[in-house]
C-alpha positions in Angstrom: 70.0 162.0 185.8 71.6 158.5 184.5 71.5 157.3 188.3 68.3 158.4 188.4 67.3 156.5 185.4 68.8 153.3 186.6 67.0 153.5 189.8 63.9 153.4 187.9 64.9 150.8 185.4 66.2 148.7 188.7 62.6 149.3 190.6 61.0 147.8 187.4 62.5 144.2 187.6 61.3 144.0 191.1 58.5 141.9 191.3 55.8 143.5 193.3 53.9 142.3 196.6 50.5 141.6 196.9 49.0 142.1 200.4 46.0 140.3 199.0 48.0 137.1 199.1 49.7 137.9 202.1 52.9 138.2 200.2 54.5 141.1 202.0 58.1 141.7 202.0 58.8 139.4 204.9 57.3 136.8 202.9 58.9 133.0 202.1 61.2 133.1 199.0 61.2 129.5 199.2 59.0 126.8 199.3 59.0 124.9 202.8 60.4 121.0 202.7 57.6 119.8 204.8 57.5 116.8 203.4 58.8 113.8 205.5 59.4 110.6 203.8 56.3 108.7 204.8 54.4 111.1 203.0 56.9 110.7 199.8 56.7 106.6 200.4 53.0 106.6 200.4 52.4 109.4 197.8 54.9 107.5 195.2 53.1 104.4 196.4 49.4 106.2 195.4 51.0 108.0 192.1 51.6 104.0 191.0 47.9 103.5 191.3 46.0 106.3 189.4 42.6 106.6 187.8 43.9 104.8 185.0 44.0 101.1 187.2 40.2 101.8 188.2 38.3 103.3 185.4 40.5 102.8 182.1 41.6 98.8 183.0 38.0 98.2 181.6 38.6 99.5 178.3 42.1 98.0 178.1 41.4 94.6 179.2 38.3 94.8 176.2 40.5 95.7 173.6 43.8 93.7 174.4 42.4 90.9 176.4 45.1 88.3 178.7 48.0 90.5 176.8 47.0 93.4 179.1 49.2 92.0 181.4 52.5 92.0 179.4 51.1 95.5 178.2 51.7 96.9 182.0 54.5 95.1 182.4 56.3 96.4 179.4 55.4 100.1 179.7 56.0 99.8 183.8 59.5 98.7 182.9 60.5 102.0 180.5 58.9 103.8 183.1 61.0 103.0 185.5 64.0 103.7 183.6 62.6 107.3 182.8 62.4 107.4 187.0 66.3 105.9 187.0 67.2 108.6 185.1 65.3 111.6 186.6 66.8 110.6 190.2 70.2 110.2 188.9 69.6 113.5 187.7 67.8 115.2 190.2 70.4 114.2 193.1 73.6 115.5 191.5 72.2 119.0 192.6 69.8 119.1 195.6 68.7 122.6 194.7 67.1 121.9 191.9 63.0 122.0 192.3 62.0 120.0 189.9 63.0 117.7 186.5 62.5 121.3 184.5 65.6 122.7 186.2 67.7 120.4 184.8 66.6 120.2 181.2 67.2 123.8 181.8 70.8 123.1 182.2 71.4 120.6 179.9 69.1 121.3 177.0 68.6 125.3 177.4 66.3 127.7 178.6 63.5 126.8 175.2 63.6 123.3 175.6 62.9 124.0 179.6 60.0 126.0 178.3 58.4 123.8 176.6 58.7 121.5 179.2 57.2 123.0 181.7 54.1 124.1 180.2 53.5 121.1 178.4 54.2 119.3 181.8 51.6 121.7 183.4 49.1 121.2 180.9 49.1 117.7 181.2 48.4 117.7 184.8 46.1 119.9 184.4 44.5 117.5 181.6 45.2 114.8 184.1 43.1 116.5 186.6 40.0 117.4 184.5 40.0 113.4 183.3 40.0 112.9 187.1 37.8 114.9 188.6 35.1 113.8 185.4 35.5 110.6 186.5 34.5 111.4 190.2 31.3 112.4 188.7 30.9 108.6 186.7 31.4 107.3 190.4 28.9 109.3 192.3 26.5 108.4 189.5 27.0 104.8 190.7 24.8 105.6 193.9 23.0 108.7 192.8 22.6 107.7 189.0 20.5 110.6 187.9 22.4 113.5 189.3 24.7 115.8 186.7 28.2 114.6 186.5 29.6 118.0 186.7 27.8 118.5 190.3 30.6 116.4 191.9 33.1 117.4 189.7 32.8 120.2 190.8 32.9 119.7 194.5 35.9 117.9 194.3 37.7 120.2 192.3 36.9 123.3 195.1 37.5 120.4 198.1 41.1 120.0 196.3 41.6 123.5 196.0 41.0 124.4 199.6 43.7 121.1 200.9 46.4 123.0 198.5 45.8 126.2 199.8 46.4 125.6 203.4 49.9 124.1 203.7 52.0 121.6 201.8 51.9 119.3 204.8 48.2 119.0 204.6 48.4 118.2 201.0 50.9 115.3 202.0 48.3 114.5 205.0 45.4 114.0 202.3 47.8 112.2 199.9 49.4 109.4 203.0 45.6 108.4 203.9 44.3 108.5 200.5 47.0 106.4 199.2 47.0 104.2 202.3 43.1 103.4 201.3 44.1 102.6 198.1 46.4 100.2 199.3 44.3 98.4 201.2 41.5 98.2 198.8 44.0 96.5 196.6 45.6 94.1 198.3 42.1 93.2 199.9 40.9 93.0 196.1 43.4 90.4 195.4 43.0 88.3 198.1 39.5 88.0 198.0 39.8 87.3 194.4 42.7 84.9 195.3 40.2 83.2 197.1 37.4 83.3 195.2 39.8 80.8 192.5 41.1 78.5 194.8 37.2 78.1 196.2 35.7 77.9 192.5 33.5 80.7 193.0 30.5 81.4 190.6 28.9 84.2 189.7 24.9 84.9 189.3 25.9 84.9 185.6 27.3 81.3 185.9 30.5 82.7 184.9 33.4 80.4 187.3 36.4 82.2 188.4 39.5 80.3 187.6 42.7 80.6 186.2 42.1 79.1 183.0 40.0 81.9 182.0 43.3 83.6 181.6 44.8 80.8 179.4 42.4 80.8 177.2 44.2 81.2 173.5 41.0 83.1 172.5 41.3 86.3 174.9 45.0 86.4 174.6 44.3 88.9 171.6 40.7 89.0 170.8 41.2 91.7 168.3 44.8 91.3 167.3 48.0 93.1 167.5 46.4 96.2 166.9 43.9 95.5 169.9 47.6 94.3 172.0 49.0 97.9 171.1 45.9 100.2 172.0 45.9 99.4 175.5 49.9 101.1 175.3 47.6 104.4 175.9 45.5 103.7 178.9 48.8 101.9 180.4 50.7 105.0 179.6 48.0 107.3 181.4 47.9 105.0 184.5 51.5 105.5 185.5 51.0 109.3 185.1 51.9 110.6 188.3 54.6 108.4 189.3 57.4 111.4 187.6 55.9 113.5 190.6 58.4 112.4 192.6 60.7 114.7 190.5 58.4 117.5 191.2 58.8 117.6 195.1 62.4 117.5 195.8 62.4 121.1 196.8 59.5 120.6 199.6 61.3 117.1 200.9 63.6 117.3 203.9 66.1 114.8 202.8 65.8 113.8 199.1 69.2 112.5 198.9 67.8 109.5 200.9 64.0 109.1 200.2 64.2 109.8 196.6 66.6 106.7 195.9 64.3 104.6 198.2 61.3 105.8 196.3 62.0 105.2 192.8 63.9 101.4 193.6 60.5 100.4 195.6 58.0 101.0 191.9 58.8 97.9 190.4 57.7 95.7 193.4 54.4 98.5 193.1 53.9 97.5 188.9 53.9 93.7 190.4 51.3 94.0 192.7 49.2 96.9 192.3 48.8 96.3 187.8 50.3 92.9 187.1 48.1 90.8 189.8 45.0 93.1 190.1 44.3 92.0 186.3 45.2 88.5 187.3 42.3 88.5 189.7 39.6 90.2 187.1 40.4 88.4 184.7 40.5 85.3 186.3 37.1 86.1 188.2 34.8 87.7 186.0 36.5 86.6 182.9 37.2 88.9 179.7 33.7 88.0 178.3 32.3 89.3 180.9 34.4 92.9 181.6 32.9 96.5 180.0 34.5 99.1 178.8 32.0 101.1 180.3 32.4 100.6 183.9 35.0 100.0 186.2 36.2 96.2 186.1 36.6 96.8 189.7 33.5 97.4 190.6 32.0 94.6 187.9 34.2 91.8 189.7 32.3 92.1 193.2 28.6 93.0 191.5 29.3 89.7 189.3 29.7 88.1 192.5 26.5 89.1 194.4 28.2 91.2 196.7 27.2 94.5 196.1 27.9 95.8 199.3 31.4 94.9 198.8 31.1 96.8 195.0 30.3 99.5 196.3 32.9 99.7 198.8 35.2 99.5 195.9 33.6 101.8 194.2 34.1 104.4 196.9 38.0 103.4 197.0 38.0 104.3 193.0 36.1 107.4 193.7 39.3 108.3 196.6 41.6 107.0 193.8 40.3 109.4 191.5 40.2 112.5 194.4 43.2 111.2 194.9 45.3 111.6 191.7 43.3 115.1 191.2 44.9 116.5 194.4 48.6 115.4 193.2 47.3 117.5 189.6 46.9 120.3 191.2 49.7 120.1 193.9 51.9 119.6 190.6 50.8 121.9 188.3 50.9 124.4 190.9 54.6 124.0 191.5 55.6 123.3 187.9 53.7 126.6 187.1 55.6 128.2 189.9 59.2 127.4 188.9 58.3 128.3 185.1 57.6 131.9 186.8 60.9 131.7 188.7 63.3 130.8 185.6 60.8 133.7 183.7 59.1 131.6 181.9 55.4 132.7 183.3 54.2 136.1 184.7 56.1 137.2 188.1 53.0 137.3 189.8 53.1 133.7 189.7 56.0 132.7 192.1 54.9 134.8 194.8 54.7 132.9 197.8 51.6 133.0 200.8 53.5 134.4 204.1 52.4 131.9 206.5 52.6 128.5 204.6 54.9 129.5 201.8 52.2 128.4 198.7 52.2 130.1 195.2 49.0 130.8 195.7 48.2 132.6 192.3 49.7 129.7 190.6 47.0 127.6 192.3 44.3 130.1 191.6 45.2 130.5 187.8 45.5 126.4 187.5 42.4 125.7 189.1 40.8 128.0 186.9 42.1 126.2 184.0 40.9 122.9 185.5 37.4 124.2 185.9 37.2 125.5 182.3 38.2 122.1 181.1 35.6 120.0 184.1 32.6 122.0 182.3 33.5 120.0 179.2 30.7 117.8 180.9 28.3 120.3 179.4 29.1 119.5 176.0 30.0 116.1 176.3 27.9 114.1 179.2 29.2 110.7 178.3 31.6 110.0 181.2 33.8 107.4 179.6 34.2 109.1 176.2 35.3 112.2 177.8 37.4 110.5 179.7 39.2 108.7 177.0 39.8 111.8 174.6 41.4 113.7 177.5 43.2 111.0 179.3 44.7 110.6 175.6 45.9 114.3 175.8 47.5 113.7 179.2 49.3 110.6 177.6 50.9 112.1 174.6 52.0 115.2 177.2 53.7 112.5 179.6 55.2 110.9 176.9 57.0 114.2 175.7 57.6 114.9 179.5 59.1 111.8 179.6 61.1 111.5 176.7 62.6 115.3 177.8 64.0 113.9 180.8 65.7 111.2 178.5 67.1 113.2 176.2 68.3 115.9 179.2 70.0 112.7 180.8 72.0 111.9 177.5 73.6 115.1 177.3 74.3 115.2 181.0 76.5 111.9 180.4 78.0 113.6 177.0 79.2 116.9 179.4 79.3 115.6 183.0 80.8 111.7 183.1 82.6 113.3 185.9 79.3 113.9 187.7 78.2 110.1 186.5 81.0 108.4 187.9 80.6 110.0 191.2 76.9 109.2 191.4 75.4 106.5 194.1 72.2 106.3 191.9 73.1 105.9 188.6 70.6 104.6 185.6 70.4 100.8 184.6 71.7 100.4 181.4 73.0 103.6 180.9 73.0 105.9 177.4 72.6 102.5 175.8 69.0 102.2 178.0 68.0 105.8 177.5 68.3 105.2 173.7 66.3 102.1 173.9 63.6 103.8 176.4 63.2 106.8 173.3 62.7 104.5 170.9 59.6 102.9 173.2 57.8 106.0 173.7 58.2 106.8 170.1 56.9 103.9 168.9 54.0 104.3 171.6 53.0 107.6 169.5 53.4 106.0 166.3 51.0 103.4 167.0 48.5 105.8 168.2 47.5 106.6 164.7 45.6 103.3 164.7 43.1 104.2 166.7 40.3 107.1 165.6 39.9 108.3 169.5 43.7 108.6 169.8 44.6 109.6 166.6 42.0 112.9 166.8 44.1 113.6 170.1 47.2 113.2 168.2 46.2 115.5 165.2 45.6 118.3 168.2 48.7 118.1 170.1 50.7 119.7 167.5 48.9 122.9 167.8 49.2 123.0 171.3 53.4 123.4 170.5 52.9 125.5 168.1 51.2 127.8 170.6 54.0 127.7 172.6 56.3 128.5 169.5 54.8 131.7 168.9 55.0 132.4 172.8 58.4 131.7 173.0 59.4 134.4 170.0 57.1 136.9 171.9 59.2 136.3 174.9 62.5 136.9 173.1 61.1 139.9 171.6 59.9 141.7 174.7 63.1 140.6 176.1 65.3 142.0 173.3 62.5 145.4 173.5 63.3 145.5 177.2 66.9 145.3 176.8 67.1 148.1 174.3 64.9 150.5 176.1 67.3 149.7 179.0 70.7 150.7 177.4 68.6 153.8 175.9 67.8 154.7 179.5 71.4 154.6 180.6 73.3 155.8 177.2 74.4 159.5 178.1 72.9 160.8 175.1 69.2 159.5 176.9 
């Protein structure tokens, strides 16, 4: 009868199959590394230019003026040290799937928790402020349609390229990014030229490089204007951690990952640093709304709307673009929180022919959908798009500063792992220390402002949700346990 009982007990903890999802018990266990490295190169390339560059650099160049500049320059650095440390991480074990496994290691299974679902909530945040802002873009050519109409589209159009393989997601993701790219580098040289030709505007504004040296838009509203951009700055390099998110679908991370992360720098340069140059320099700071997309201003203050709405469409595949790496990662993050039991079983079941967790992609799309009919409620494009790209900021922040804190005790218990590593982090525990500090201060100064500060008041409840989650957890763990040893104690 004890056998018996244990047989029972043992069929329990087997997760079961769903021949709905075409999980059958011959089914992946795994996720496929189908990644090859030009889709990591150009899909770390694209997570450096996010919806943040297009849409929010109109906001931030109105509040903080010329500084804007030393603004990306000065987050992009402690970004990249967060990036130094999650590769030096992430490479002294190649089976780990993603920067949650080894905060699971270092800092415990609740601090891995927290992680992960704070990680997946901000990309799915992330995604909702993207896919809202596809509808601002559409709007552009067919201003009196709904906002949530394309919002919409794209989020099921997204949906369908993560469902069919996690090749085709990096297929979308290479010739999004590459369009991006080019759009960019074809920005800056026209507006390179349009300088060194003295170009002028309908609106008799001149582009030169002396609008930037003006001491007057240095800091048109201050320090506290120079420090509100920190936000939108933050939000813009969301997406360049995702790297940390695919090592378990890349064929050889031990070499791509290193090249990856060393090459974002050089990205912050070209892609932030001298794209604001160029605005700056050809519309002026007068002359750039909060409202709109500078982007699209700089060519339709030039009398070349054609050429604005080519740009436009290139913010619109920027937007699509950083939507489909929100669901690809919140997908996966949601998937290895059900693996380390964190989330319902049902959740890291795999699709038999292309290995997806497709109930994880279900449940987070449905989550992203709740959040895109926001648009009901509040229509305004922009200010929806600035109250939840401040969510997804504070989220990356604590993402971020997770991964620091995992890498300090990592050097505390493993210098044996640090001294053998071919990738270790600039600096070291003296730079992680210094990189904490930075993101703190980024939160503290976020008090300042009334959008930011009524997204800072929220995000404690959001932990304390996951508080009382995490005690139910232990106590249908501790529950299960007990009902087990009753089941096998011969007095049962």
């Amino acid at each position: 009868m004890v056998r018996r009982q244990k047989r029972r007990c043992h069929d329990r903890k087997t997760p079961p199959r769903s021949s709905a999802s075409g999980a059958q018990d011959d089914a992946p266990q795994k996720l496929h590394r189908g990644l090859s490295e030009r889709h990591i190169q150009l899909i770390s390339l694209g997570g450096a230019i996010g919806t943040g560059l297009f849409m929010g650099a109109g906001k931030t160049i109105a509040v903080s003026g010329t500084s804007i500049l030393i603004t990306y320059v000065v987050v992009g650095f402690f970004m990249y040290m967060v990036m130094r440390a999650m590769g030096e991480l992430l490479l002294t074990r190649l089976d780990y799937r993603s920067f949650a496994d080894f905060v699971s290691d270092y800092l415990g299974p609740k601090a891995s928790f927290f992680l992960g679902w704070s990680y997946w909530l901000s990309w799915v945040v992330t995604c909702i402020a993207d896919v809202v802002v596809c509808g601002g873009y559409v709007q552009y050519w067919l201003p009196d349609l709904s906002p949530w109409v394309p919002a919409l589209f794209t989020l099921a159009l997204l949906f369908m390229f993560n469902l069919l393989s996690v090749k085709m997601f990096g297929e979308a993701e290479f010739w999004f990014a590459i369009i991006k790219v080019i759009a960019i580098v074809a920005l800056i040289l026209t507006g390179f030229w349009m300088v060194v030709t003295g170009w002028t505007s309908p609106d008799g504004v001149r582009a030169s490089l002396g609008n930037l040296t003006e001491p007057a838009v240095f800091m048109p509203h201050g320090v506290v204007g120079f420090f509100a951009g920190f936000q939108i700055a933050i939000f813009s390099y969301t997406g360049v951690e995702l790297l940390g998110t695919m090592t378990a679908e890349t064929k050889t991370p031990e070499k791509i990952l290193p090249r990856a992360i060393r090459a974002i720098p050089l990205r912050i340069i070209i892609f932030y640093v001298l794209s604001m140059v160029v605005i700056i320099a050809v519309t002026s700071w007068p002359h750039v709304s909060a409202e709109t997309s500078p982007f699209v201003t700089l060519f339709d203050k030039a009398g070349l709307p054609a050429a604005a709405a080519l740009i436009n469409f290139v913010a619109l595949t920027s937007a699509i673009s950083s939507a489909n790496s929100g669901v690809y990662s919140s997908t996966r993050m949601l998937y290895g929180l059900s693996l380390e039991k964190h989330a319902h079983r049902q959740f890291r079941i795999l699709s038999r022919a292309t290995a997806i967790p497709v109930r994880s992609l279900l449940f987070s799309c449905f989550c992203m959908l709740s959040g895109t009919l926001l648009l009901f409620l509040v229509p305004n494009v922009v200010t929806l798009f600035t109250i939840v790209s401040t969510l997804a900021a504070i989220l990356v922040i604590y993402s971020w500063g997770m991964i620091l804190v995992a890498y300090l005790v990592y050097r505390k218990r493993r210098p044996d792992l640090h001294q053998r590593s071919s990738f270790k982090m600039p600096g070291g525990v003296a730079m992680c220390w210094l990189s904490l500090a930075f993101f703190l201060f980024s939160l503290v100064i976020m008090v300042f402002d009334r959008d930011t500060l009524t997204a800072l008041c929220a995000m404690p409840l959001w932990f304390l949700l996951l508080a009382l989650f995490w005690r139910l957890k232990l106590r249908r763990q501790r529950a299960r346990q007990a009902q087990q040893r009753w089941q096998v104690s011969p007095d049962a």
